[in-house]
N, CA, C and O atoms as a GROMACS GRO file, in nm:
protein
  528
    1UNK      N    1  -4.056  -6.011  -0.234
    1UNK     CA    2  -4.116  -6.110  -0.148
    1UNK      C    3  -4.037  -6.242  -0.153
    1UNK      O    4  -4.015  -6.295  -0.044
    2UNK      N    5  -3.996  -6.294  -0.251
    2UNK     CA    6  -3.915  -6.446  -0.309
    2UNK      C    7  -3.795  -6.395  -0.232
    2UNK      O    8  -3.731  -6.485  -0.178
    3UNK      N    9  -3.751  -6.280  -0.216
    3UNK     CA   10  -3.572  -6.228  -0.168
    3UNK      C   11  -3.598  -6.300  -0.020
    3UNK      O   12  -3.530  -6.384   0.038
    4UNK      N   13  -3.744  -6.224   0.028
    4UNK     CA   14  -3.760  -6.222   0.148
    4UNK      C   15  -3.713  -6.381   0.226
    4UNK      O   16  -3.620  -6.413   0.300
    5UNK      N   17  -3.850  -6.466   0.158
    5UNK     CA   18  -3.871  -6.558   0.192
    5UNK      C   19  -3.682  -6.690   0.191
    5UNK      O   20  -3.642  -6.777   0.269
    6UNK      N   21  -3.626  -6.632   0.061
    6UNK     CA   22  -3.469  -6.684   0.068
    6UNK      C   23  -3.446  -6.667   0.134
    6UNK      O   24  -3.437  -6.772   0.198
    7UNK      N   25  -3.409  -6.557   0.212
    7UNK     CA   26  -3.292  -6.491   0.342
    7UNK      C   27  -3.311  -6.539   0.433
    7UNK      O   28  -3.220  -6.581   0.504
    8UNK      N   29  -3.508  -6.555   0.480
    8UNK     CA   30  -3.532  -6.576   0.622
    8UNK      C   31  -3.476  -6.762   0.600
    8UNK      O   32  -3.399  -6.819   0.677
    9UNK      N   33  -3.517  -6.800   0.520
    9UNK     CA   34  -3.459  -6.984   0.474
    9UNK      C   35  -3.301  -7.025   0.490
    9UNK      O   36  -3.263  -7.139   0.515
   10UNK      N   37  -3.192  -6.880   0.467
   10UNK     CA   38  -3.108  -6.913   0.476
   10UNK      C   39  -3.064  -6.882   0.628
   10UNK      O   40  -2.993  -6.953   0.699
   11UNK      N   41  -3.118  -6.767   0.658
   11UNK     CA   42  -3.092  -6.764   0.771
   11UNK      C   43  -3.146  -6.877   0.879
   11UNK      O   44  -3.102  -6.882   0.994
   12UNK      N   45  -3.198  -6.923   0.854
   12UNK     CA   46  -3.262  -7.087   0.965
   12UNK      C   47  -3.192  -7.206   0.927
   12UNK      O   48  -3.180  -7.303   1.001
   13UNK      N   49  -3.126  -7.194   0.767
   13UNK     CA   50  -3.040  -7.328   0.751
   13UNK      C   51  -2.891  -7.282   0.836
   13UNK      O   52  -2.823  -7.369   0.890
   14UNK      N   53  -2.848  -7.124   0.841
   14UNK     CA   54  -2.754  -7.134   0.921
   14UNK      C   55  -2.713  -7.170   1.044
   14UNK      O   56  -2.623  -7.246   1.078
   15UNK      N   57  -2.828  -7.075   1.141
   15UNK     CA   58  -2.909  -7.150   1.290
   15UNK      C   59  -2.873  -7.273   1.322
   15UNK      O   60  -2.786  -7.316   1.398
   16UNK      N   61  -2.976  -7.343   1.232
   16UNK     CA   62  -2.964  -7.537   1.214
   16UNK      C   63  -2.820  -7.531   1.188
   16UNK      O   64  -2.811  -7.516   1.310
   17UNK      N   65  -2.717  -7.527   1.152
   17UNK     CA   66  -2.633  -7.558   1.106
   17UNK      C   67  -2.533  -7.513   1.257
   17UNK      O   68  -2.450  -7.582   1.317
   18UNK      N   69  -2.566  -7.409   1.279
   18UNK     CA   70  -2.503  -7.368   1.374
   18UNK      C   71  -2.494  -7.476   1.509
   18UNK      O   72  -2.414  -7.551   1.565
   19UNK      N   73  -2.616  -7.435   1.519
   19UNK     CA   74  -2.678  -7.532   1.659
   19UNK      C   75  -2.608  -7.674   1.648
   19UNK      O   76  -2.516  -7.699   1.726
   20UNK      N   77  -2.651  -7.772   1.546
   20UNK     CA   78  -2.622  -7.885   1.556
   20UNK      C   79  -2.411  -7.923   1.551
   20UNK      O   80  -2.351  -8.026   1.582
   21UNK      N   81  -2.344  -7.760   1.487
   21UNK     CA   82  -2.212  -7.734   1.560
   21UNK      C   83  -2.193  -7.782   1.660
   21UNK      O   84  -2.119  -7.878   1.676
   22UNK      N   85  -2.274  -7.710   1.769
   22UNK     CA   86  -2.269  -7.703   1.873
   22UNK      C   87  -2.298  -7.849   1.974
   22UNK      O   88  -2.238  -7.909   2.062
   23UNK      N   89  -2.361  -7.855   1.938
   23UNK     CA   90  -2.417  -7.986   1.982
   23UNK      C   91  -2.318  -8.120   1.962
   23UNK      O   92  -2.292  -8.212   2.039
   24UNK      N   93  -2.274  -8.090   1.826
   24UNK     CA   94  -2.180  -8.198   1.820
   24UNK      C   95  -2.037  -8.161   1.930
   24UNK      O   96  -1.977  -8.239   2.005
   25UNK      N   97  -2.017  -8.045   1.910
   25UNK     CA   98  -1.865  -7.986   2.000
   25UNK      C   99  -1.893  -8.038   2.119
   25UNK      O  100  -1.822  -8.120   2.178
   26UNK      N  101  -2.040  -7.974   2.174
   26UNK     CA  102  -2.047  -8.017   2.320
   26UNK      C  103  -2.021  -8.151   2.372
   26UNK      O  104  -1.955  -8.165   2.476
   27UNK      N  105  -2.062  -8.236   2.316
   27UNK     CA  106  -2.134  -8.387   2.337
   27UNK      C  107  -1.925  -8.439   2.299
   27UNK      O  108  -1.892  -8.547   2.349
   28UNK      N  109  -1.813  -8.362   2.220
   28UNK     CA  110  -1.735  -8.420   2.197
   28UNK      C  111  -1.640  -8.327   2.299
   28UNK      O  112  -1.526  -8.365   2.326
   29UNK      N  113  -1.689  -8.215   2.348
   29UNK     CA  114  -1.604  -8.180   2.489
   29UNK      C  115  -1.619  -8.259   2.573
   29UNK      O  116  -1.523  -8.323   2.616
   30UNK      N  117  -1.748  -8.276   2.621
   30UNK     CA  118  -1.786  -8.359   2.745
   30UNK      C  119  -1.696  -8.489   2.782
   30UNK      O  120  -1.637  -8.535   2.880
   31UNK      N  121  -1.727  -8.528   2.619
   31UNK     CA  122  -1.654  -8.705   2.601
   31UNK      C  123  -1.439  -8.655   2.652
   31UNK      O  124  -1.352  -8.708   2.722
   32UNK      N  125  -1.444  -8.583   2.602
   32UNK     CA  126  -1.238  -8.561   2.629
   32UNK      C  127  -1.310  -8.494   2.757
   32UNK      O  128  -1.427  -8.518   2.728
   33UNK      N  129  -1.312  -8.452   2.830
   33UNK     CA  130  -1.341  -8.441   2.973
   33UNK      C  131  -1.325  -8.521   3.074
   33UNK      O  132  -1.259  -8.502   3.176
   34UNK      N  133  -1.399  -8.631   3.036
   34UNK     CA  134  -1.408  -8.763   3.080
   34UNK      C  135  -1.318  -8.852   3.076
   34UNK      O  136  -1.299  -8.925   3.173
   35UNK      N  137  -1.252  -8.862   2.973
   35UNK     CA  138  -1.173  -8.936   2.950
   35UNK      C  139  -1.042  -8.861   3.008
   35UNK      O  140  -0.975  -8.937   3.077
   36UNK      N  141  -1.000  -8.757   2.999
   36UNK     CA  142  -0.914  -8.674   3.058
   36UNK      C  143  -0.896  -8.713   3.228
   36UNK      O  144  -0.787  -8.719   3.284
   37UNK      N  145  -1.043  -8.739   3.299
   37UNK     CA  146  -1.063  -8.748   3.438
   37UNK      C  147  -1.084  -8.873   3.414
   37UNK      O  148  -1.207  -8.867   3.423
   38UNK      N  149  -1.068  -8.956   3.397
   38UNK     CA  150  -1.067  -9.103   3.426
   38UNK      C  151  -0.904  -9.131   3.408
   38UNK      O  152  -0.842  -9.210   3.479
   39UNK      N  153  -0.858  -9.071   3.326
   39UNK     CA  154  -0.700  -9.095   3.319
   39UNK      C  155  -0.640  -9.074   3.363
   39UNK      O  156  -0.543  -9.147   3.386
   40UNK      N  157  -0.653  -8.956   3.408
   40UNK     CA  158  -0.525  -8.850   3.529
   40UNK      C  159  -0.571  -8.911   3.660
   40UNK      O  160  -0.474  -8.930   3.734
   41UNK      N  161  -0.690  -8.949   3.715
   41UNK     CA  162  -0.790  -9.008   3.846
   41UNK      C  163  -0.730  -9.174   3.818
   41UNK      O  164  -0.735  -9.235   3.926
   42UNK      N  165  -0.673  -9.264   3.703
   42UNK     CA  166  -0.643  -9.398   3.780
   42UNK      C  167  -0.507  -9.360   3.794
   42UNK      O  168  -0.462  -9.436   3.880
   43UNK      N  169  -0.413  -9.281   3.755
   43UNK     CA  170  -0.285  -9.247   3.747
   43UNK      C  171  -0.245  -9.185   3.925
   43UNK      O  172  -0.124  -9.173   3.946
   44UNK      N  173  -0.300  -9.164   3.995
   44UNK     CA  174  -0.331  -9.164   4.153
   44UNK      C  175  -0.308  -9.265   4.235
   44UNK      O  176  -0.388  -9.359   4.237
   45UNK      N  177  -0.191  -9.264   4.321
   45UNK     CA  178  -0.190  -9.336   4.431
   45UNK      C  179  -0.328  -9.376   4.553
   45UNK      O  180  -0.340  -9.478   4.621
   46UNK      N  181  -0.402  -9.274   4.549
   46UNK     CA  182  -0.505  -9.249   4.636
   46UNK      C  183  -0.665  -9.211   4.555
   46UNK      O  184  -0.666  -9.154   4.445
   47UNK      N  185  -0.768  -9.244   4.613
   47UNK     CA  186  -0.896  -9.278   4.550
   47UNK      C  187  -0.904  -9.068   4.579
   47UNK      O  188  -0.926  -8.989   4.487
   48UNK      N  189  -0.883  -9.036   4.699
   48UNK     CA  190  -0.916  -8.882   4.705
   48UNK      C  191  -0.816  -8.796   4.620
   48UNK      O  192  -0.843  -8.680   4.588
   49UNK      N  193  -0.687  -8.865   4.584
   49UNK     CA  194  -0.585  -8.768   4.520
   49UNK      C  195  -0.625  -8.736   4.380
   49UNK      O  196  -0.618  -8.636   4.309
   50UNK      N  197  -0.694  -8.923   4.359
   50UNK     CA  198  -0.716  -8.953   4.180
   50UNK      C  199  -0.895  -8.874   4.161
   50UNK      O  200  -0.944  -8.837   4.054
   51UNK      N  201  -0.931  -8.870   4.239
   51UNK     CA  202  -1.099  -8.763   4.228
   51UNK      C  203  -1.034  -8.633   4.191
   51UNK      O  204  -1.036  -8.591   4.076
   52UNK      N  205  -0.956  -8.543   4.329
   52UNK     CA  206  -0.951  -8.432   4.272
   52UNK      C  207  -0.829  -8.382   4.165
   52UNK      O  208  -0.788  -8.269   4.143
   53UNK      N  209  -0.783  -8.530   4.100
   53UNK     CA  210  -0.673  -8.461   3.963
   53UNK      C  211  -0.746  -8.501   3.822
   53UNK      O  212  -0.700  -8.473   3.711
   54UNK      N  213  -0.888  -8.583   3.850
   54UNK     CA  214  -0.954  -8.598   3.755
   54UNK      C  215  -1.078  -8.523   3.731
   54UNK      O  216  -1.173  -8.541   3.654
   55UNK      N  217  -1.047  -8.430   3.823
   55UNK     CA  218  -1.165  -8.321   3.835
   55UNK      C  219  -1.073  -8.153   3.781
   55UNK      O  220  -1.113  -8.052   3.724
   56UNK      N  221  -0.941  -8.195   3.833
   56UNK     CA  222  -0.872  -8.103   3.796
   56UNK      C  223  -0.864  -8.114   3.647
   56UNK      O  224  -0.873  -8.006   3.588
   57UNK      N  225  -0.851  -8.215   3.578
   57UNK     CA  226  -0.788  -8.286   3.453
   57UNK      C  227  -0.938  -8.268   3.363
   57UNK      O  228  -0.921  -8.277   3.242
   58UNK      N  229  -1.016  -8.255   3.387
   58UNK     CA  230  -1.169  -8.260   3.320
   58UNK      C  231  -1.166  -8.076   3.256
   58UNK      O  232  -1.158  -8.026   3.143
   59UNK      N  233  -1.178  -8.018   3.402
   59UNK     CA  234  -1.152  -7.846   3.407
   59UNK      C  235  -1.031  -7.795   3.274
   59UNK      O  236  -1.064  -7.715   3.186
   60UNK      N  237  -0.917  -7.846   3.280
   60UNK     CA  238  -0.857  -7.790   3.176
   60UNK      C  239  -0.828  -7.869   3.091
   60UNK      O  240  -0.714  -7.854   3.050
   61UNK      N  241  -0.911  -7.987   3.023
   61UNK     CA  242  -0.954  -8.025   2.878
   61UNK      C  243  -1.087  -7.928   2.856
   61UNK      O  244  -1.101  -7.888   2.741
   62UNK      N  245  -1.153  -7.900   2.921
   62UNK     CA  246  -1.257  -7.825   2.880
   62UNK      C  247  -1.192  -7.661   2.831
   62UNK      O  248  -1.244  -7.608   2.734
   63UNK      N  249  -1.096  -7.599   2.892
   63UNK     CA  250  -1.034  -7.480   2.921
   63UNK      C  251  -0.951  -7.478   2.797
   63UNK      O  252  -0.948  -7.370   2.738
   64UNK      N  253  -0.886  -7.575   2.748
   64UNK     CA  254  -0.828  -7.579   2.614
   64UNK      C  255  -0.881  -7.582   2.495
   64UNK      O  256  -0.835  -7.532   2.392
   65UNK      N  257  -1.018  -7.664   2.513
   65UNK     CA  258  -1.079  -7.649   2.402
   65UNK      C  259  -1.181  -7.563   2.359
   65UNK      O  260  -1.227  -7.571   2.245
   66UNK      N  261  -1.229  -7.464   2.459
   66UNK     CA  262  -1.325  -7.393   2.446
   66UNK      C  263  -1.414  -7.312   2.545
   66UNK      O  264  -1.381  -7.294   2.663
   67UNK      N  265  -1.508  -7.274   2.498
   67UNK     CA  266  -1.649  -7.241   2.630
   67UNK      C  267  -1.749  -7.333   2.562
   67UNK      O  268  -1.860  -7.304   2.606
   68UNK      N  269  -1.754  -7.417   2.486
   68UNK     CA  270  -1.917  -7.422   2.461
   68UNK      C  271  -1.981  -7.517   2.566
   68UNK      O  272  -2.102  -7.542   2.570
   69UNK      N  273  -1.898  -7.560   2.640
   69UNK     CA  274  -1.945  -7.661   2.737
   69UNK      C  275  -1.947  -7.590   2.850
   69UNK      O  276  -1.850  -7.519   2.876
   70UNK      N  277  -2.066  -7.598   2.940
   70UNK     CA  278  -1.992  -7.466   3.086
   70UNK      C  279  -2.076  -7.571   3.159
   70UNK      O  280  -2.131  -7.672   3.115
   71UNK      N  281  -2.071  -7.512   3.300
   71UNK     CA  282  -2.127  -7.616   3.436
   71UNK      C  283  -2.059  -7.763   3.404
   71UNK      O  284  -2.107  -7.863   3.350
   72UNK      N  285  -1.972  -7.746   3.439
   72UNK     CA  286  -1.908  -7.873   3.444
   72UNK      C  287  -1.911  -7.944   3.590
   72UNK      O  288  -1.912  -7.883   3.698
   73UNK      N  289  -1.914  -8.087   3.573
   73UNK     CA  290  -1.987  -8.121   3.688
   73UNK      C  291  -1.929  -8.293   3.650
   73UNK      O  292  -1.945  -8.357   3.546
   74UNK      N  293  -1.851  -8.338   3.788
   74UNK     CA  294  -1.793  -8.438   3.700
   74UNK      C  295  -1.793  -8.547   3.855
   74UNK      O  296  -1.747  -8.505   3.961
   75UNK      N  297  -1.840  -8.660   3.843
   75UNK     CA  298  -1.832  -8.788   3.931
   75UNK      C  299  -1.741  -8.917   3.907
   75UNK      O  300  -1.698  -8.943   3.795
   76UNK      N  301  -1.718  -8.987   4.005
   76UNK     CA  302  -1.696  -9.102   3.989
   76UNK      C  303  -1.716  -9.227   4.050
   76UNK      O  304  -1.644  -9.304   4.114
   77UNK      N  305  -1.868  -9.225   4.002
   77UNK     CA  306  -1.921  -9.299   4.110
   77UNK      C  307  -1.878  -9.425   4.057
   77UNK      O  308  -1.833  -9.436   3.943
   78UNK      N  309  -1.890  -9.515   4.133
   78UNK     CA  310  -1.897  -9.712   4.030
   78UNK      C  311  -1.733  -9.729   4.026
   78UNK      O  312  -1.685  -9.834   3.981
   79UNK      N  313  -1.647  -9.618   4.075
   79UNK     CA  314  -1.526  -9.657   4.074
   79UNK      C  315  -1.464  -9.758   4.132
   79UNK      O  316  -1.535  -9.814   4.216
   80UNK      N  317  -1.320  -9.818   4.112
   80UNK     CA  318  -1.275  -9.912   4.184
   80UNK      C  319  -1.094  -9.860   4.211
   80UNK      O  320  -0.992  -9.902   4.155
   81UNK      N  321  -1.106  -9.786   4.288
   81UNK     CA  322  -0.951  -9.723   4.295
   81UNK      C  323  -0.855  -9.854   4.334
   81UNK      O  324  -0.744  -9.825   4.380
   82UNK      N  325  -0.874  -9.944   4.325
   82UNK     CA  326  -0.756 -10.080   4.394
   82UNK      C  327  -0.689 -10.122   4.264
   82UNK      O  328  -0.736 -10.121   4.150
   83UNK      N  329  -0.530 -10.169   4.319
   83UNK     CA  330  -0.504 -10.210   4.189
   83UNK      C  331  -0.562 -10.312   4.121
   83UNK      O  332  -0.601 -10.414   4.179
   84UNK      N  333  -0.575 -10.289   3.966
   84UNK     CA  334  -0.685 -10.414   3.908
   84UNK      C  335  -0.808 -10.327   3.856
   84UNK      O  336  -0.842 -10.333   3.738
   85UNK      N  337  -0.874 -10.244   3.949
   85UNK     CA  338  -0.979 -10.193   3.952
   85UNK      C  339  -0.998 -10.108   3.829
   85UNK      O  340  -0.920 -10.146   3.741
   86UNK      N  341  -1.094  -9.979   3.779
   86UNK     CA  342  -1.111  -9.899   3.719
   86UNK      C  343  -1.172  -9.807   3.731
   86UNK      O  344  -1.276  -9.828   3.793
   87UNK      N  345  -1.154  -9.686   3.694
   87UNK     CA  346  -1.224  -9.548   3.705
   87UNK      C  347  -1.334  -9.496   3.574
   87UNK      O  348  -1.342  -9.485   3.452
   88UNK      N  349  -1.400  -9.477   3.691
   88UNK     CA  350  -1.523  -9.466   3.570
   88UNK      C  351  -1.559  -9.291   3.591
   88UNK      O  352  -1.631  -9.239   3.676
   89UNK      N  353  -1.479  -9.228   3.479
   89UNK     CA  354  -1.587  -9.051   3.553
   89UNK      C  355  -1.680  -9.023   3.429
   89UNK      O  356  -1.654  -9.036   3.310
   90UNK      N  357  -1.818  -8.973   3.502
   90UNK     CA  358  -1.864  -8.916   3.395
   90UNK      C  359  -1.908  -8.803   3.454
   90UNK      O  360  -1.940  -8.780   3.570
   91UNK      N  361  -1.903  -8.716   3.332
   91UNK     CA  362  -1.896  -8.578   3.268
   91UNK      C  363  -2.036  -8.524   3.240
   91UNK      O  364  -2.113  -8.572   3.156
   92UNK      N  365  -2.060  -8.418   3.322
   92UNK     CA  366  -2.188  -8.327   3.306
   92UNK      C  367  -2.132  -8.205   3.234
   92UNK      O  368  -2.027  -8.164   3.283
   93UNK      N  369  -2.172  -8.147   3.143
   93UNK     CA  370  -2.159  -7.977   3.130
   93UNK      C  371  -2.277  -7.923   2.983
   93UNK      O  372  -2.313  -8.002   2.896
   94UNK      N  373  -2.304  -7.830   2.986
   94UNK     CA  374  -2.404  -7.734   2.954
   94UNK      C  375  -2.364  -7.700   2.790
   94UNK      O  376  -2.249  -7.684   2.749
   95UNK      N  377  -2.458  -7.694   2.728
   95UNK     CA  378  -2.413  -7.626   2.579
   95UNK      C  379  -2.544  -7.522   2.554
   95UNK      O  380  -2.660  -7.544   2.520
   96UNK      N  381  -2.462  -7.380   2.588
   96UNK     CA  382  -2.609  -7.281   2.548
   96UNK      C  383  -2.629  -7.235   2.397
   96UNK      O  384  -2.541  -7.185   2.327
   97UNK      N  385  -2.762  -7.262   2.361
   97UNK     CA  386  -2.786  -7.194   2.200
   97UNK      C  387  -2.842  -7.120   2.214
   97UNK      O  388  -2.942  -7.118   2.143
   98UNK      N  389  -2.819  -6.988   2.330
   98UNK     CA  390  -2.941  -6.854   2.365
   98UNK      C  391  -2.906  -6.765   2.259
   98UNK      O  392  -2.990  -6.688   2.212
   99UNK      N  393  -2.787  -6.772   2.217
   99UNK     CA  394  -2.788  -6.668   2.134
   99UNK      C  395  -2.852  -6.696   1.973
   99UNK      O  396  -2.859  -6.607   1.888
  100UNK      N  397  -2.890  -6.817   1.954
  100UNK     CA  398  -3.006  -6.842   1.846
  100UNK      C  399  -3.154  -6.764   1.826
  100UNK      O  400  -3.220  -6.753   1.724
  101UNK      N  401  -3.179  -6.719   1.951
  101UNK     CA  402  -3.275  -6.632   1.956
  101UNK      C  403  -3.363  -6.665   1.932
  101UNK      O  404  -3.388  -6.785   1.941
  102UNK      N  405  -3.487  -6.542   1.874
  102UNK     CA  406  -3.610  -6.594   1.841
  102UNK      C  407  -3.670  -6.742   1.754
  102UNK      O  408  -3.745  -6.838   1.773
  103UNK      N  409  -3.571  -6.679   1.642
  103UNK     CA  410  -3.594  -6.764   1.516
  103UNK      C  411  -3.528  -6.929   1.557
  103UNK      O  412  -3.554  -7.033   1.496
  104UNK      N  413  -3.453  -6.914   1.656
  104UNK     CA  414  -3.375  -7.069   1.704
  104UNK      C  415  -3.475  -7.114   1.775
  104UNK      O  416  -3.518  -7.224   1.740
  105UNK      N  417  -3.557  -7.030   1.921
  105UNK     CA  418  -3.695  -7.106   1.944
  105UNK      C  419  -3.800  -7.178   1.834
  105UNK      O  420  -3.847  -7.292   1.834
  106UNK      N  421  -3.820  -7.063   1.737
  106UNK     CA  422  -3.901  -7.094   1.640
  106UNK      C  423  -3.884  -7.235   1.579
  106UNK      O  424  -3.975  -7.314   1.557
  107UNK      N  425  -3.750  -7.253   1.556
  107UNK     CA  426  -3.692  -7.387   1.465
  107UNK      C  427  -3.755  -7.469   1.582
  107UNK      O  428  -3.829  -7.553   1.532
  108UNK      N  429  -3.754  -7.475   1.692
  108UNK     CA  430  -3.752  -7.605   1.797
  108UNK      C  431  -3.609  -7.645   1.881
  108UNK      O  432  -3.573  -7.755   1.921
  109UNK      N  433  -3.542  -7.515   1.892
  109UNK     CA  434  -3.431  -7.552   1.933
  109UNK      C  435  -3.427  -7.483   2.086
  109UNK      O  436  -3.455  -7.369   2.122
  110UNK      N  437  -3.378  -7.611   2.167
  110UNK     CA  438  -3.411  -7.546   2.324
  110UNK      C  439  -3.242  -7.460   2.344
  110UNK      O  440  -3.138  -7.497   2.289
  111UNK      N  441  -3.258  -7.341   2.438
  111UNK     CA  442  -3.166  -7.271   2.462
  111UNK      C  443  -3.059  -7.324   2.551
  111UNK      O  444  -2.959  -7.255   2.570
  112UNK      N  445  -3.072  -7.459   2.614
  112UNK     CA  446  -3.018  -7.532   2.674
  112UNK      C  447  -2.988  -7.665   2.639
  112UNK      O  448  -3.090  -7.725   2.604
  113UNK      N  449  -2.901  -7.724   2.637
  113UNK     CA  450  -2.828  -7.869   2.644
  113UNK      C  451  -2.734  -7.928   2.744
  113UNK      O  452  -2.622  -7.881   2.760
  114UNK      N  453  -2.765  -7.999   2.791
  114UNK     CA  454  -2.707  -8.108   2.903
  114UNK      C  455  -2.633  -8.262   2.839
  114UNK      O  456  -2.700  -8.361   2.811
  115UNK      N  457  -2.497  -8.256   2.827
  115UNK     CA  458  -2.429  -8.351   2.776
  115UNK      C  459  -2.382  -8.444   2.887
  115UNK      O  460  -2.309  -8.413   2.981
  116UNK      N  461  -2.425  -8.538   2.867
  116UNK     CA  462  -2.310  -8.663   3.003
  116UNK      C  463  -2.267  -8.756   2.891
  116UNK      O  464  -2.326  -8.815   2.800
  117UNK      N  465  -2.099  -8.743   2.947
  117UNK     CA  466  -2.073  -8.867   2.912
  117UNK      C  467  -1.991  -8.935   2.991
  117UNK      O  468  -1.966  -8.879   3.098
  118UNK      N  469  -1.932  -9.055   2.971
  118UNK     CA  470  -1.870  -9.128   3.111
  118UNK      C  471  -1.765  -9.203   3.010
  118UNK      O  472  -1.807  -9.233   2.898
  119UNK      N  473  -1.629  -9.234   3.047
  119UNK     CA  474  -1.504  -9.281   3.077
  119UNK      C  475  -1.501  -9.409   3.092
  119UNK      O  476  -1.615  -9.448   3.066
  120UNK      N  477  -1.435  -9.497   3.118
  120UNK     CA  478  -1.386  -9.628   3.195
  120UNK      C  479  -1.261  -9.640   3.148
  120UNK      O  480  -1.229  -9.661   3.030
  121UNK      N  481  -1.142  -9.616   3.303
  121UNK     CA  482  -0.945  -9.640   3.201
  121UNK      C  483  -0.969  -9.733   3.345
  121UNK      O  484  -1.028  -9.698   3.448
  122UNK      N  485  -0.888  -9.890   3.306
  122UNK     CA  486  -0.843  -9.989   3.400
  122UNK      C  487  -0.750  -9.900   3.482
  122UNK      O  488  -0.687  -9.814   3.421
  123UNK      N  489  -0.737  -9.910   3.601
  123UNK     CA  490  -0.595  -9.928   3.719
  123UNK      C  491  -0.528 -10.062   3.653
  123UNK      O  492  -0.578 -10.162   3.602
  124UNK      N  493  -0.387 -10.018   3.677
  124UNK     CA  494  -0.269 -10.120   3.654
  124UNK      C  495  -0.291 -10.226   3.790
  124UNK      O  496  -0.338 -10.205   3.902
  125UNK      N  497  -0.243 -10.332   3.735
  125UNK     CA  498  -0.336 -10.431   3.870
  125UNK      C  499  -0.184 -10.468   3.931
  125UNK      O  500  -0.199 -10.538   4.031
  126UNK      N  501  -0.039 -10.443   3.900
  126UNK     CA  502   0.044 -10.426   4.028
  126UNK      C  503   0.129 -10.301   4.054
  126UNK      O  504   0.249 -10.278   4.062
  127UNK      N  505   0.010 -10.227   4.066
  127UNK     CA  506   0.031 -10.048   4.063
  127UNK      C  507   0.083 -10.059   4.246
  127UNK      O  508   0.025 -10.127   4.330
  128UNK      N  509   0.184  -9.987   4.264
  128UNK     CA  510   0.182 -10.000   4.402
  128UNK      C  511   0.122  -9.812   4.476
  128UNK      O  512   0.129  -9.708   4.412
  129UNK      N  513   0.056  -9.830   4.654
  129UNK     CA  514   0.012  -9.697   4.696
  129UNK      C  515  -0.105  -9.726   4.782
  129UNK      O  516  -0.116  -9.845   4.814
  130UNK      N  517  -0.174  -9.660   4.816
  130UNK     CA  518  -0.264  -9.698   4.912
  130UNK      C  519  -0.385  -9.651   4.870
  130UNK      O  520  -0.390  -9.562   4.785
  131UNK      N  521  -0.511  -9.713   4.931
  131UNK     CA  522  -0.655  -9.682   4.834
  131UNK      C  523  -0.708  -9.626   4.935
  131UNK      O  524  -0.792  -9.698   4.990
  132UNK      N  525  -0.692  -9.518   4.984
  132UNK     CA  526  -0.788  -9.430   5.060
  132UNK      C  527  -0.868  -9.330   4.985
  132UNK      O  528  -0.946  -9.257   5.045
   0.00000   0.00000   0.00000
């Protein structure tokens, strides 16, 4: 019975241990995501060129470092593509703990996580190009 009650204890400190892995990875993919797409997006002559290379640039920091982040989902709203200005992207993507299972519900751990985080890299303010 005492064996029992160890195993199922260790097995939930692993879970916990696991999960909050995860959680930290996610929340530190999201963040290089962001920052990835705010960098490659002010490095753009153009407000539409620098969206889709900081959307491109988000996609494979995530692709290098892993899966634990998925639905990636990335804006830039509040931007200022002019020279001077700055790019602000922030970063949506997903961290699943389904495979925690029963005993991971049990702990209180939801099978889903939603990480945002957001960026800010200045534009060079006598960057020359056009702000469309």
């Amino acid at each position: 019975m005492e064996t029992l009650l160890m195993a199922s204890a260790a097995l939930g400190l692993v879970l916990v241990v696991v999960a909050a892995g995860r959680y930290v990875d996610g929340s530190a993919q999201a963040n290089d995501a962001a920052y990835a797409a705010a960098r490659a997006a002010s490095l753009e002559p153009t407000s539409a060129g620098g969206m889709e290379a900081g959307r491109q640039a988000a996609e494979t920091a995530l692709a290098e470092r892993g899966k634990s982040c998925l639905n990636l989902s990335v804006s830039f709203a509040g931007s200022d593509f002019a020279p001077g200005g700055q790019v602000i992207a922030r970063v949506s993507c997903t961290v699943s703990l389904v495979d925690t299972g029963a005993l991971g519900r049990q702990l209180g751990l939801q099978p889903n996580r939603v990480f945002t985080e957001q960026a800010v890299v200045p534009i060079e303010t006598y960057r020359s190009g056009s702000n469309q």
